[in-house]
C-alpha positions as CSV (number, residue, x, y, z in Angstrom):
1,X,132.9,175.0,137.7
2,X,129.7,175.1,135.4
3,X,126.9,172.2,136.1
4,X,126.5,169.2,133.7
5,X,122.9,168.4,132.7
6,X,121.9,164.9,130.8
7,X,118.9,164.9,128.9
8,X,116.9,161.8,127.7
9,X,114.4,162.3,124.9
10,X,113.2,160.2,122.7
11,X,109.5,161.6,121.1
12,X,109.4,164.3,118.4
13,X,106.9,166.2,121.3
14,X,109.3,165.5,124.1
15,X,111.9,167.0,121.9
16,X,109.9,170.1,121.4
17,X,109.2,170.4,125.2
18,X,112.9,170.2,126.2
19,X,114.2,172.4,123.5
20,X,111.8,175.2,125.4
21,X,113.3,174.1,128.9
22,X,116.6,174.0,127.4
23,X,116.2,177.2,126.6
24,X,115.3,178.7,130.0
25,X,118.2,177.1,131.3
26,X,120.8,178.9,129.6
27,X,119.1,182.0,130.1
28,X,119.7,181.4,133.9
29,X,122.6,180.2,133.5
30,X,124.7,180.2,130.4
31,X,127.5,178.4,131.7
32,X,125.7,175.8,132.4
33,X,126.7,172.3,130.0
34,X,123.8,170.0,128.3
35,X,124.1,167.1,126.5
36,X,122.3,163.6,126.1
37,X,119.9,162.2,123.8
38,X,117.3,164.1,122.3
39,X,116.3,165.9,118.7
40,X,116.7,168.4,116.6
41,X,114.7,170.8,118.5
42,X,117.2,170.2,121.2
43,X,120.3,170.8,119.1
44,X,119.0,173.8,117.8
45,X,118.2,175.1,121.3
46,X,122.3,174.6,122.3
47,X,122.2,170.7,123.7
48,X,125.1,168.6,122.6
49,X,123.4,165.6,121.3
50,X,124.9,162.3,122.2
51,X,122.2,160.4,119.9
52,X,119.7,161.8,117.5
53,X,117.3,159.2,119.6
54,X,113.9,160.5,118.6
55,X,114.7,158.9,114.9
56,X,113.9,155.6,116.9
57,X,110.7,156.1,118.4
58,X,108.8,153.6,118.7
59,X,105.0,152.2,120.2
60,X,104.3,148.7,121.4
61,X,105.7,146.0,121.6
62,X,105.7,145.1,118.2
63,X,107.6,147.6,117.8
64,X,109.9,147.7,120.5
65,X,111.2,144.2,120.3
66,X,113.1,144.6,116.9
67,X,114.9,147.2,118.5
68,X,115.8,146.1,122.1
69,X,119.6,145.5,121.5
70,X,119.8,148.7,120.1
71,X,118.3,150.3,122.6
72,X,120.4,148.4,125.4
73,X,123.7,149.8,123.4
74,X,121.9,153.5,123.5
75,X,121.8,152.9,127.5
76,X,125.6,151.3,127.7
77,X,126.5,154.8,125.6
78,X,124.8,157.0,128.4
79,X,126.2,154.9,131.3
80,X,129.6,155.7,130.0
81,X,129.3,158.9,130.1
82,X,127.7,158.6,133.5
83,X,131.1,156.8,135.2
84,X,133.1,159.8,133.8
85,X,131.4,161.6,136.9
86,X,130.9,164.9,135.0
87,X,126.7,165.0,134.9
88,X,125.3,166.9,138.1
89,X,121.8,165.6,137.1
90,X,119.8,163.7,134.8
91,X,116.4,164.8,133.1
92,X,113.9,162.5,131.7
93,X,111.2,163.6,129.3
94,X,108.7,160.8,128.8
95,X,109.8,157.6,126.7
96,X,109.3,155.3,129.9
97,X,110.2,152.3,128.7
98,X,113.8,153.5,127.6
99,X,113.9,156.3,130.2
100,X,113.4,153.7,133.2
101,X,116.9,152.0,132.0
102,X,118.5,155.6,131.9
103,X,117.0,156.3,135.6
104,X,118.6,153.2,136.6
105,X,122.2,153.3,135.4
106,X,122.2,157.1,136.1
107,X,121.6,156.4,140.1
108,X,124.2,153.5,140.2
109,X,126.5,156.3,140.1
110,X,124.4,158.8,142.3
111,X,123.5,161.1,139.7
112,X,120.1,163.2,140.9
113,X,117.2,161.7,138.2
114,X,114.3,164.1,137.5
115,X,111.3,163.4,135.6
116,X,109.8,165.9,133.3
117,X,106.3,164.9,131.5
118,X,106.3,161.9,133.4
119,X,104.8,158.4,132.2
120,X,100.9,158.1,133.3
121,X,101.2,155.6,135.9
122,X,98.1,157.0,137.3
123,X,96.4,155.8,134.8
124,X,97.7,153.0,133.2
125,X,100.9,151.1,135.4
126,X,100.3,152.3,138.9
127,X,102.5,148.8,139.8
128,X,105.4,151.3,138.1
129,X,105.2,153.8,140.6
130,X,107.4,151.7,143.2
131,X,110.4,151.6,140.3
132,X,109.7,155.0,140.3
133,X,109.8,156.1,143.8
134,X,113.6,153.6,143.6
135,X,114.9,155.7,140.2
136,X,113.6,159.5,140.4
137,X,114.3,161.9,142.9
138,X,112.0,164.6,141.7
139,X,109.1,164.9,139.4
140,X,108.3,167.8,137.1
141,X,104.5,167.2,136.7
142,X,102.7,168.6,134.3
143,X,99.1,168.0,135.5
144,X,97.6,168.7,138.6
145,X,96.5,164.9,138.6
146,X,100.3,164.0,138.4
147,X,101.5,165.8,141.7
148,X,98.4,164.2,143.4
149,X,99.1,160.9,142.8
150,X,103.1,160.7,143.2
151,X,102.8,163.1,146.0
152,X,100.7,160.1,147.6
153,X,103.3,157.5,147.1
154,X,106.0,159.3,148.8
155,X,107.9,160.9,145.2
156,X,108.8,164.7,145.7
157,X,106.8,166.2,142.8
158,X,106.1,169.8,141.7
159,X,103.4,171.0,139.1
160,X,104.8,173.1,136.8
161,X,102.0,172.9,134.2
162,X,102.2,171.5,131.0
163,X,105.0,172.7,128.3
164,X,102.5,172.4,125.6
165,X,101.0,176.0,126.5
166,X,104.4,177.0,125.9
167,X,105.0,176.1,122.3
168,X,101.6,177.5,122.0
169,X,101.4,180.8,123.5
170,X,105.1,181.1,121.7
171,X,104.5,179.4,118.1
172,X,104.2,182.4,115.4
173,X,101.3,181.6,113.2
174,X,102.1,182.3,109.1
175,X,99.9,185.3,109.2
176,X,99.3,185.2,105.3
177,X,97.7,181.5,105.5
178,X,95.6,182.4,108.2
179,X,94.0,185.4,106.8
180,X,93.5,183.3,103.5
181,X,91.9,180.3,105.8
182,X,89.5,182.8,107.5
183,X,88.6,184.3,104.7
184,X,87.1,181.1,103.8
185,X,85.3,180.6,106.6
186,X,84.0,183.9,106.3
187,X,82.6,182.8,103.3
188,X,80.1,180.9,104.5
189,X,82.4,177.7,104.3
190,X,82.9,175.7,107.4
191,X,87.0,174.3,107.7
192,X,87.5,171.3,109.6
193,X,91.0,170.1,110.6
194,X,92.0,166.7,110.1
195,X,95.5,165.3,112.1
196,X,95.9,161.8,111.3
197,X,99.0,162.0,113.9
198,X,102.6,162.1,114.6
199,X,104.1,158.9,114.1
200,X,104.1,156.7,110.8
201,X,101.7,154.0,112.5
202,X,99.3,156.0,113.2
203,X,98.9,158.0,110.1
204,X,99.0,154.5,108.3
205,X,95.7,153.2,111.0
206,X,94.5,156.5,111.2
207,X,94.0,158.4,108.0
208,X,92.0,154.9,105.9
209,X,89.1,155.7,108.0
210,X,89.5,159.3,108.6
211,X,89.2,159.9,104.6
212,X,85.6,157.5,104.8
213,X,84.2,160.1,107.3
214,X,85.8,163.1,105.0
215,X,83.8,161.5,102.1
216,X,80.1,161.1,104.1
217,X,80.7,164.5,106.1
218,X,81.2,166.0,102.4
219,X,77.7,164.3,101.4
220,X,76.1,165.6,104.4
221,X,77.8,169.3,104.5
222,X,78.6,169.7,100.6
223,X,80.3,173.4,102.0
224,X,82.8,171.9,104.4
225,X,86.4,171.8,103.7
226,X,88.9,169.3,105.2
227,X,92.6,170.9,105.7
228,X,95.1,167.5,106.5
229,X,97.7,169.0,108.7
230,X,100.4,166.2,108.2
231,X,103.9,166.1,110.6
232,X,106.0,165.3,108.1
233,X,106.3,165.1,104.4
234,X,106.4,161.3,104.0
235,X,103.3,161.5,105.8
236,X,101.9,164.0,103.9
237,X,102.8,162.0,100.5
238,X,101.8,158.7,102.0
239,X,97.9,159.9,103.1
240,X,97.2,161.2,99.1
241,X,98.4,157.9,97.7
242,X,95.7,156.6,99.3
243,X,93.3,158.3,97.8
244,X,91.4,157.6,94.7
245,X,90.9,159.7,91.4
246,X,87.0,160.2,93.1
247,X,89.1,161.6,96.3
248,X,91.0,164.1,94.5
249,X,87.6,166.1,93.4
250,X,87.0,166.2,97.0
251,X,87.4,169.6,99.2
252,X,90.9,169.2,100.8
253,X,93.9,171.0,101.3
254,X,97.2,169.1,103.0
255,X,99.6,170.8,104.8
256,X,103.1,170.0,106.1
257,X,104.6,172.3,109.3
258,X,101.0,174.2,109.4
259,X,99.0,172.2,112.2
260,X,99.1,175.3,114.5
261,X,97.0,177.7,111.4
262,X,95.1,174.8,110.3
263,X,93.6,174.3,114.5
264,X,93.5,178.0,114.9
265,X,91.1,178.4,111.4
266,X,89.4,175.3,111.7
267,X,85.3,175.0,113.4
268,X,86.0,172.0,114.6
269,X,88.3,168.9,113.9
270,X,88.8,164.8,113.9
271,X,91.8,164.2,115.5
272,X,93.9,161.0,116.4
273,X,94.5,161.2,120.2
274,X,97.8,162.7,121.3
275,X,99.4,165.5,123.0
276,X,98.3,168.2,120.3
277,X,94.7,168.3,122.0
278,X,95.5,170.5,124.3
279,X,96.8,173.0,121.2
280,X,93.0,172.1,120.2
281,X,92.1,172.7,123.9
282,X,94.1,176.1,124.1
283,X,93.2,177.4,120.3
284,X,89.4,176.8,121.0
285,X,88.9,174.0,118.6
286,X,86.2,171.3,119.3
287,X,87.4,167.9,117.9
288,X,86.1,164.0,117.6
289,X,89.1,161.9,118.8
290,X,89.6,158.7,117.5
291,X,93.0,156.3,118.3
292,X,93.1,153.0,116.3
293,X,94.6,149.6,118.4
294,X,95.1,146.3,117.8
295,X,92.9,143.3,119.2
296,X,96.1,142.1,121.1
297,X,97.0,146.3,122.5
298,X,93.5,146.6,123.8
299,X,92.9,143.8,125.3
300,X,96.1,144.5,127.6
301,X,94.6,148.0,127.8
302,X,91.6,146.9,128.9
303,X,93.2,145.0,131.9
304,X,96.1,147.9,132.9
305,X,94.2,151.2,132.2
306,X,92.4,152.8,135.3
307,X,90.4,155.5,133.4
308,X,87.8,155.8,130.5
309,X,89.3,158.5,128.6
310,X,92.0,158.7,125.9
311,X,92.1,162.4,125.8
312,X,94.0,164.6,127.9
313,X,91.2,167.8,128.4
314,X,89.0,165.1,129.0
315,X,90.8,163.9,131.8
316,X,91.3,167.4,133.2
317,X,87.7,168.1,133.0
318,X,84.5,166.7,134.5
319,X,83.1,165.8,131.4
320,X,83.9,164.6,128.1
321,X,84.5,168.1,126.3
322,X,86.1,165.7,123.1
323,X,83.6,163.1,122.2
324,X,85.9,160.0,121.7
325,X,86.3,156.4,120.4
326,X,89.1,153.8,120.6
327,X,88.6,151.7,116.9
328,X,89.4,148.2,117.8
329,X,88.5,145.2,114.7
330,X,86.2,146.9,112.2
331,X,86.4,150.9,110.9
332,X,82.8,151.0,110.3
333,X,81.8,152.0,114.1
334,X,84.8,154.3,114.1
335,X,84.1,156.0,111.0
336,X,80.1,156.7,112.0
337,X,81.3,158.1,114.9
338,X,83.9,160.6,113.2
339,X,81.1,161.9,110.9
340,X,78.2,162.1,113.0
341,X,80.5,163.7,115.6
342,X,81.7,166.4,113.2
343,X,78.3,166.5,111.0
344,X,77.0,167.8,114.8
345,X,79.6,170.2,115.6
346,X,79.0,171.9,111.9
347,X,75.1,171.3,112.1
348,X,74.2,171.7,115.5
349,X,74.2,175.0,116.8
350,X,73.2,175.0,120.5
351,X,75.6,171.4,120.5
352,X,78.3,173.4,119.4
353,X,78.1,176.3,121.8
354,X,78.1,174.0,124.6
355,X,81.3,172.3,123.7
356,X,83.2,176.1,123.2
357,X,81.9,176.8,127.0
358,X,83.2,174.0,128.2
359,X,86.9,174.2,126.3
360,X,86.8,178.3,127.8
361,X,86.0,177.0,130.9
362,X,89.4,174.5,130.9
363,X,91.2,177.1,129.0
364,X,90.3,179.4,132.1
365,X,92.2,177.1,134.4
366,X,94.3,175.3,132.8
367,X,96.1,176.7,129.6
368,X,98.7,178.8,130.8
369,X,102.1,179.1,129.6
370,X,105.3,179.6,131.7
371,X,106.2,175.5,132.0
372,X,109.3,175.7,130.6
373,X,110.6,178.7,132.6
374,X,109.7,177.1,136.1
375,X,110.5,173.6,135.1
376,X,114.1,175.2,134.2
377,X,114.1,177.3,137.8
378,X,113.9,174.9,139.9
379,X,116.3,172.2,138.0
380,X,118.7,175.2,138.1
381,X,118.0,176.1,142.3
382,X,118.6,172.3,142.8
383,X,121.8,172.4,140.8
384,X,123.0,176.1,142.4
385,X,122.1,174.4,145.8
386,X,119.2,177.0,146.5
387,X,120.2,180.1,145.1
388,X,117.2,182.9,145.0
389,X,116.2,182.6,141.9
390,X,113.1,185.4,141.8
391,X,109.7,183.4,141.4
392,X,107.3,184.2,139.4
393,X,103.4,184.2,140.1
394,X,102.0,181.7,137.4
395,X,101.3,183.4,134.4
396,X,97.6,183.8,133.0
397,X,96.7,182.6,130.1
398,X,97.7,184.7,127.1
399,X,95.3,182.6,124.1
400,X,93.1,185.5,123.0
401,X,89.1,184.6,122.3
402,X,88.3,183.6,119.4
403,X,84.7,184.2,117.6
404,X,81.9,181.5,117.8
């Protein structure tokens, strides 16, 4: 009888991430059954989808609290198919606050839980790390920080690295927009990516004061381009109604689908913080991050957050590879800090050079694909009860160097 795997996903990344391990399941094991909650990614990649839940995404709390009964009736739907007694394990892929509820109503009916991209406890809810210890058997981390710390408190964890290399290592650049993108910075013009983000919120806090720095970088480097790489088309529609009839005269390109070519073209880039720095990390791509809270979010932040980074190479690294800001009240601070940041990464040559040695030097150790595969190989050993599945040394990092 085949196994019965449960997914839980509910970020357009996360969705992305188990699509890929999805993947390497069925090909060690095609008669192997997954469902759950998820994306379109996932669907694609062969999961029966339960719920479409990454259409409810959601940050905050004033976000979340609009949507808690829904979101109690999303975990009543997976708890009935968790008393049919047909799942042989549950995977998580971020989302804590929903995932926790999942966890919980998947062990009232002894169903193995496993964490994939687990929630950051280590550096933000460490008082979590008891519920998790109660609710997960096994951790799939995906930083070396990550097995450390829930190693210490007693939660069998394995590092698998971080899928992210994955999609990566495997995404297949338009060739066609590349060559015309270099060809413009081989024309003496310097391209610098802007991502405003992946969710609606932060394009909408974001982009206002990323389009200020656009306008003084201009001033400053008339020869600088700006390509927006936008995640979805609303977004993409949303960021040039913003911008005035002056704006429109000014050097930038949107795209839609194209943030892989536009990193991989791009100098250097102003970014709002997410998971897509360590595409920026892997690609070569020095950036100025920037993530826009509320008076009310940052405050709480400042009381539950252990570290003083926002940025995931700079948490891997020993020093702050990604100069960074969190924009709280005014934009004026934030938007200084987004041009003077890039107007020195365009300007300054010796600056520059030192912030390319220190993303080879992480790229070196960290960026290597082959998440998704072992993630998928030992979820599959556990299920088979310890077959020998071959292992596989970890692979090396397959990003090729990119010019200066």
């Amino acid at each position: 009888m085949s196994a019965n795997i449960f997914f839980s996903v509910g970020e357009p990344s996360g969705d992305q991430h188990a699509a890929r391990m999805v993947a390497q399941i069925f090909r060690l094991d095609a008669s192997i059954q997954v469902r759950g909650f998820g994306g379109q990614a996932m669907r694609e990649a062969g999961c029966h989808l339960d719920r479409d839940l990454t259409q409810h995404a959601v940050v905050g709390l004033v976000e979340v609290l609009p949507k808690l009964r829904q979101f109690f009736q999303f975990a009543d739907q997976a708890e009935e198919i968790f008393r049919q007694g047909q799942i042989d394990a549950v995977v998580l892929v971020d989302f804590p606050g929903f995932n926790w509820h999942i966890a919980k109503r998947a062990k009232k009916y002894g169903i193995p839980v496993h964490y994939y991209c687990p929630p950051q406890l280590w550096a933000w809810a460490g008082w979590r790390v008891k519920k998790m210890k109660r609710s997960v058997d096994h951790v799939l981390a995906v930083l070396p920080i990550e097995q450390e710390y829930f190693q210490s408190h007693g939660i069998p964890t394995t590092f698998v690295g971080h899928p992210f290399f994955d999609a990566v290592a495997s995404s297949e650049l338009d060739q066609q927009l590349l060559d015309r993108l270099r060809g413009i910075n081989e024309g003496g013009e310097h391209l610098v990516a802007i991502l405003p983000g992946s969710r609606d919120h932060e394009v909408h806090s974001n982009w206002p004061l990323m389009l200020e720095a656009i306008r003084r970088v201009h001033r400053t480097n008339p020869r600088a381009r700006f390509l927006v790489a936008a995640y979805r088309d609303r977004q993409c529609l949303w960021c040039r109604d913003q911008m005035s009839e002056q704006d429109k005269l000014l050097p930038i390109e949107f795209f839609v689908g194209r943030t892989s070519e536009v990193i991989e073209a791009a100098r250097c880039a102003m970014m709002v913080s997410g998971s897509v720095s360590l595409e920026l990390m892997a690609r070569r791509t020095p950036a100025a991050v920037v993530y826009r809270v509320g008076r009310l979010l940052h405050a709480v932040g400042k009381l539950l957050v252990r570290l003083d980074s926002i940025t995931l190479p700079n948490l891997m690294s020993d020093r702050k590879v990604f100069p960074e800001m969190v924009s709280v009240g005014k934009t004026e601070p934030a938007i200084d800090f987004l041009a003077h940041s890039v107007d020195a990464m365009l300007s300054d040559h010796f600056y520059f050079q030192g912030l390319l040695a220190s993303l080879d030097k992480l790229r070196d150790q960290y960026a290597r694909p082959g998440a998704s595969k072992r993630a998928a190989e030992l979820l599959v050993r556990r299920l088979t009860k310890g077959s020998d599945l071959a292992a596989e040394p970890q692979s090396q990092h397959v990003f090729p160097p990119r010019a200066a």
